[in-house]
Structure formats: C-alpha cells, structure tokens
N, C-alpha and C positions, 0 to 999 in steps of 0.2 A: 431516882427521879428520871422519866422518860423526857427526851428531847422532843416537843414539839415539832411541830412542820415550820418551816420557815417560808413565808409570805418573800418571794422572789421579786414583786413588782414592789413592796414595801423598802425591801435592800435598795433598791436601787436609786428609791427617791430620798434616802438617809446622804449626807455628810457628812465627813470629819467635824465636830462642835470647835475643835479648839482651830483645823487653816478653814475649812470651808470646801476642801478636797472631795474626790471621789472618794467612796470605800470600795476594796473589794473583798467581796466574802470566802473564809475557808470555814468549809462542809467540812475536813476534817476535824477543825478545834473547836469549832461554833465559835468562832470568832468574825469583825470586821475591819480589818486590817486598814490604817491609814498610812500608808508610804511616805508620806508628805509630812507627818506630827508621828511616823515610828510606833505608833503604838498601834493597839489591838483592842478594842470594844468587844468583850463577852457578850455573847447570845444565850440568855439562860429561861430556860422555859419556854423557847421562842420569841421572847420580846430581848432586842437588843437594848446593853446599858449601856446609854451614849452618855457616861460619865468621865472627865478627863481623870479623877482619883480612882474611878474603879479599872482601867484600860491597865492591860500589861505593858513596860516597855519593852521597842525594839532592841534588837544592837543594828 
C-alpha cells in the first residue's frame, strides 16, 4: 500500500479526541503523536485514525 500525501493544513486543525491537545505529526511513522494522552493516532492511507482503541501507547 502506497502512503498517500498528507493534507498539512488538515494535521493542524486535528486534536487529541481523548485531552483536546495539540497533535504533532511524525513523517517518519505516519503517525500523530499526542504528548498530553501519550499516545499516537496512525495515519493510514492519508486519513488520520483519531480512534482512542486504535492509537499506540507512549512510555
């Protein structure tokens, strides 16, 4: 599967679903990392899953 392009002004208007936080996005994992709830929202296909059960957690 080919990694879509990521809509840049779309990331930015996203929030962590579970504080309400910034995200910021890593180009490396196609993830968007919430600092604040530790976790990571996969980007698959280009559309972020802003799901708290699909998110990796941090340490």
């Amino acid at each position: 599967m080919s990694d879509a392009p990521v809509d840049r002004r779309m990331l930015e208007a996203l929030v962590c679903p579970v504080t309400q936080a910034p995200l910021t996005y890593d180009a490396e994992t196609q993830e968007l990392i919430s600092k604040a709830a530790h976790l990571a929202y996969p980007i698959r296909g280009g559309i972020p899953i802003m799901l708290e059960e699909e998110a990796r957690k941090l340490d």
